[in-house]
C-alpha positions as CSV (number, residue, x, y, z in Angstrom):
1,X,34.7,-12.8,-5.5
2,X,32.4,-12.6,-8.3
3,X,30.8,-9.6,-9.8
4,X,28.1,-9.2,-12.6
5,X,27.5,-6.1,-14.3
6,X,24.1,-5.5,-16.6
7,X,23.9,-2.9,-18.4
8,X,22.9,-2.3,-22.0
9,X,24.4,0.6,-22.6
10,X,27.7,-1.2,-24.5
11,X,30.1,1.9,-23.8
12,X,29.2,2.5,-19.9
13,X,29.6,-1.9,-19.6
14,X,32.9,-1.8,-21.0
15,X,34.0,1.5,-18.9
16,X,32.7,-0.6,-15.9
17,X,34.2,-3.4,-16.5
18,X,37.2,-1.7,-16.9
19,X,37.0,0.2,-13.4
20,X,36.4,-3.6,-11.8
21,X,39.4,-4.5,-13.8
22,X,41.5,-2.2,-11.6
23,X,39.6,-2.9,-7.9
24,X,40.7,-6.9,-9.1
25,X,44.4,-5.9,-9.2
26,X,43.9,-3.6,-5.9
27,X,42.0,-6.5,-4.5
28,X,44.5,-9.5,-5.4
29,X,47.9,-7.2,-4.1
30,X,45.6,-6.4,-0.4
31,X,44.1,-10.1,0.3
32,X,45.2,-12.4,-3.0
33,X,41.8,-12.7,-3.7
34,X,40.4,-12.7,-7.4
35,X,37.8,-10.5,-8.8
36,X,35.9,-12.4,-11.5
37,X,33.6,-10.6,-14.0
38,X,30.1,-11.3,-16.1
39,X,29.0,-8.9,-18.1
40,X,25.0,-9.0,-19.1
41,X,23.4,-6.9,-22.0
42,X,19.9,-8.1,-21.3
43,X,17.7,-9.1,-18.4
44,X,16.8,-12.6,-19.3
45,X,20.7,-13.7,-19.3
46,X,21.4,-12.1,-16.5
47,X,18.5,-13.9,-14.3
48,X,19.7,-16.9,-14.8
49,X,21.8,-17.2,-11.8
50,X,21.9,-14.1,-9.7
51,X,22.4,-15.5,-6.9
52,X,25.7,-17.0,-7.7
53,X,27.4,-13.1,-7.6
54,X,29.0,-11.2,-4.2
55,X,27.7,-7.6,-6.3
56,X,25.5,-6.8,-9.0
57,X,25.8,-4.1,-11.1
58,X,22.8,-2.6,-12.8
59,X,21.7,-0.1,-15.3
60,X,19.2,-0.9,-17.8
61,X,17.7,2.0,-19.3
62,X,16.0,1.1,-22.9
63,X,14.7,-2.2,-22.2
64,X,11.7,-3.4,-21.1
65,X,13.2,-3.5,-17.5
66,X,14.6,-0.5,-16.0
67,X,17.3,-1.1,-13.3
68,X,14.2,-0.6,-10.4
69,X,12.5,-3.3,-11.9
70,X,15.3,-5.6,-12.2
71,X,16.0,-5.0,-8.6
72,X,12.8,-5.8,-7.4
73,X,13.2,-8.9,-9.6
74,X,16.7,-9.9,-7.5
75,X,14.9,-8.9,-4.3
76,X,11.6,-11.3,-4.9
77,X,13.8,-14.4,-5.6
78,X,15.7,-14.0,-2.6
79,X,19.3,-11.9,-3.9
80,X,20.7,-10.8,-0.3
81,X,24.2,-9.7,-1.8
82,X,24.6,-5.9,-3.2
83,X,22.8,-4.4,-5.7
84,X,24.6,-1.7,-6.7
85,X,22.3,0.6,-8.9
86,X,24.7,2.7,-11.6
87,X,22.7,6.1,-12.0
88,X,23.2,7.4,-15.6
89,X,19.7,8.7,-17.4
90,X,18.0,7.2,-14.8
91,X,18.1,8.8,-10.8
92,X,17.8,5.5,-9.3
93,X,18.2,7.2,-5.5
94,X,15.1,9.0,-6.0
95,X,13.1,6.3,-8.0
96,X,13.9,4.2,-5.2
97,X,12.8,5.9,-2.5
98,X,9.3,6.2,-5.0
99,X,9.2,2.6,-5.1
100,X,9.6,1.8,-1.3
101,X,13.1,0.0,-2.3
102,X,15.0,0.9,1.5
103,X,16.7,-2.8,1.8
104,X,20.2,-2.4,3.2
105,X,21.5,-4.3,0.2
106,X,20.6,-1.7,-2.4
107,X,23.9,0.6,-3.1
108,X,23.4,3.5,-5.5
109,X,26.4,4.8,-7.8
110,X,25.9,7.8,-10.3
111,X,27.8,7.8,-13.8
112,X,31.1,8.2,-14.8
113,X,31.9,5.9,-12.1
114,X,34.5,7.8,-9.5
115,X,37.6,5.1,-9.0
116,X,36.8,5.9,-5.1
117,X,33.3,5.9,-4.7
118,X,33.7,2.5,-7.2
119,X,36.5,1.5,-4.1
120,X,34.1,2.3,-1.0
121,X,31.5,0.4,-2.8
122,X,33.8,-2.9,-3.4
123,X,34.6,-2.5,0.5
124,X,31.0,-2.8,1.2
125,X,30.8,-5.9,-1.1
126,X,34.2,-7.4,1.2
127,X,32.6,-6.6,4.3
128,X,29.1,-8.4,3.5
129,X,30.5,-11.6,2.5
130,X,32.3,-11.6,5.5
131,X,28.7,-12.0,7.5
132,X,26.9,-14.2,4.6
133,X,23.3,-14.2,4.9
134,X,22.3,-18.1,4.3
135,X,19.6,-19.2,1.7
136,X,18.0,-22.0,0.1
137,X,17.5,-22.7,-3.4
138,X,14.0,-24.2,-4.0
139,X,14.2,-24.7,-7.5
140,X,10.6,-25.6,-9.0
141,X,9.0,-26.1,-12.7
142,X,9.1,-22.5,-13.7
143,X,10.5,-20.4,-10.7
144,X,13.5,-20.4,-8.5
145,X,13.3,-19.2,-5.0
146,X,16.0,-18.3,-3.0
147,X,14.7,-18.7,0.8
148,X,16.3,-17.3,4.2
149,X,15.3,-19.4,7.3
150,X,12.3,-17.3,8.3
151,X,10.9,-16.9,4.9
152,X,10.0,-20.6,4.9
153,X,7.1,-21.3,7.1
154,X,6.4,-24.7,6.3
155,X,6.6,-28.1,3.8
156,X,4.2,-30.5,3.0
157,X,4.3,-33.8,1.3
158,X,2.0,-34.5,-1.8
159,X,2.6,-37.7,-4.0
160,X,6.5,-37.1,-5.4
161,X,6.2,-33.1,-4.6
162,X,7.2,-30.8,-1.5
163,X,4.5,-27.9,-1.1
164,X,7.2,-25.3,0.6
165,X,4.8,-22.1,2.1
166,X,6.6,-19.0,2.2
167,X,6.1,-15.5,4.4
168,X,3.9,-12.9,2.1
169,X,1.8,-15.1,0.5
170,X,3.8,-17.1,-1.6
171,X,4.5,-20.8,-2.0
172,X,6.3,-23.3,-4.5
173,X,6.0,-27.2,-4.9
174,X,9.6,-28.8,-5.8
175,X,10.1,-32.0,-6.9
176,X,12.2,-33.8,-3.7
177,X,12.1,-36.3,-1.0
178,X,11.2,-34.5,2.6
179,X,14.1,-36.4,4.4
180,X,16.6,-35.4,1.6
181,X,15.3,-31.8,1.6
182,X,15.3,-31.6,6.0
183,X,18.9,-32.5,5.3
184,X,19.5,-29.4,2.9
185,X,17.3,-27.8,5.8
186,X,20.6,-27.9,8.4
187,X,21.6,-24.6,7.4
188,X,18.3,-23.5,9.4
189,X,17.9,-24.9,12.7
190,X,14.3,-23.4,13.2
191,X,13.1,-26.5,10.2
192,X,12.1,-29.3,12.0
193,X,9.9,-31.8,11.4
194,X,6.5,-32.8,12.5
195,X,6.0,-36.4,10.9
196,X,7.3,-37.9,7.6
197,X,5.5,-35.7,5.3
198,X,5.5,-32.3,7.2
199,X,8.2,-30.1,8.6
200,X,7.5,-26.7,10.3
201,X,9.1,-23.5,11.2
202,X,9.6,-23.0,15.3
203,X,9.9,-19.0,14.9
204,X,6.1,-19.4,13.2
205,X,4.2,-21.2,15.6
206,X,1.2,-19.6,16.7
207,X,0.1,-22.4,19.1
208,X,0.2,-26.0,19.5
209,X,-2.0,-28.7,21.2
210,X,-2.3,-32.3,21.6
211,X,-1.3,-33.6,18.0
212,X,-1.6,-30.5,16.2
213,X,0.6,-27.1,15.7
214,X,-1.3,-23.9,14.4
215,X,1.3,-22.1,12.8
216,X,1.2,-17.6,12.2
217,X,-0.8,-18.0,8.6
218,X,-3.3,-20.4,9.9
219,X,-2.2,-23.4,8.8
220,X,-2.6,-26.4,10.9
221,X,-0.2,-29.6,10.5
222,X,-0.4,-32.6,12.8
223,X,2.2,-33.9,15.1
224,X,3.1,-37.7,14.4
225,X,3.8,-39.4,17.4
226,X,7.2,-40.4,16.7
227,X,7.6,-36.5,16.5
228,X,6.4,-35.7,19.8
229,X,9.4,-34.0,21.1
230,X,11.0,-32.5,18.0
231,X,9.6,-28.9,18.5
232,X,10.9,-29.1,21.9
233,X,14.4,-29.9,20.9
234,X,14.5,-27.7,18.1
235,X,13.6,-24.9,20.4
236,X,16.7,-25.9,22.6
237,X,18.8,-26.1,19.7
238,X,17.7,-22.8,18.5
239,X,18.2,-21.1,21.9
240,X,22.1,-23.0,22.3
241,X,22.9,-21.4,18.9
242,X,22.0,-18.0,19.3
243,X,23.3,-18.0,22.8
244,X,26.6,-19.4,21.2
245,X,26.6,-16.7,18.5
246,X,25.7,-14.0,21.3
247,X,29.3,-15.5,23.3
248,X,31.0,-15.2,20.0
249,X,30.3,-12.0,18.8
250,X,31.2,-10.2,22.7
């Protein structure tokens, strides 16, 4: 399991760190797992990879990023894992509920740090990973986005780029070949494609015709020939899974 904690006040990081010191031995003695640690002063080292971390521990409170801000940051590249917001000068509770933040990965602690409130929250952590959410790492010039299945609602081809359009709005162009990236696309079953420079999304299909899909934001992609059937079978695919998952979980 690994944790990060940022926080720039160097006292409350060290104390913290300490605290996770202690769930790693309680931790390793219940399931012989390890508990491995970064520890982060500022925002711009601790962005780097966020995604990489089971827990996140945050409290920035004099720099140019307070710990709401930072969470929104994790939550618009695509962090799915616990945020665990430490409260100290800040009431991050209450400044969340200002800011709309109501995800079900955002976990609030208040400084000191209680060893069982510290314990219940490292149970949450240990009980998420054992339902991972899965994500994609589109990785362009200047952003990284980290995409669940339904936030991708289609790709497009141009010259040696991939024109990925997200849910919201937002889109990113990555440097890859469409039959290497469909195979990254496995994890997601609603991807499939459409001709040799297009893939789609089956959960955002609006409407299709002959040689044409319409998908939820408007956007129009044509259907290659060769392609004819795929939305078909990726609908049959889909439908198997879920009913699998469904037979799995009763």
């Amino acid at each position: 399991m690994h944790i990060a904690v940022c926080d720039d006040n160097i006292a409350d990081r060290k104390q913290t760190e300490r605290l996770l010191g202690r769930q790693s031995d309680r931790i390793f003695k219940e399931s012989g797992e390890r508990l491995y640690i970064d520890s982060y002063g500022n925002v711009d080292a601790f962005m780097i990879h966020p995604q990489m971390y089971h827990g996140l521990f945050v409290d920035m409170t004099s720099s140019e990023k307070n710990g709401i801000e930072i969470a929104k940051m994790l939550l618009e590249c695509g962090v799915t894992k616990p945020i665990i917001l430490c409260s100290s000068t800040i009431d991050y509770k209450k400044e969340a509920e200002k800011a709309g933040l109501n995800e079900d990965n955002i976990l609030f602690l208040n400084k000191p740090i209680k060893v069982a409130e510290l314990t219940e929250v490292m149970d949450k952590i240990k009980l998420m990973m054992g339902d991972p959410i899965k994500v994609l790492e589109l990785r362009g010039q200047k952003d990284t986005v980290y995409a669940k299945g339904d936030d991708i609602i289609c790709v497009k081809k141009k010259g040696s780029e991939l024109e990925i359009t997200l849910t919201e709005g937002k889109s990113i162009s990555i440097i890859a070949d469409i039959y290497n990236f469909y195979d990254q696309c496995a994890i997601f079953p609603q991807i499939c494609p459409v001709s040799d420079a297009g893939l789609i999304n089956i959960n955002h299909i609006a409407s299709t015709s002959f040689g044409k899909v319409t998908l939820d934001n408007g956007m129009t992609l044509n259907i290659s020939l060769i392609y004819r059937n795929s939305i078909k079978q990726a609908k049959e695919l889909l439908k198997e899974l879920q009913a699998q998952t469904n037979s799995d979980r009763n």
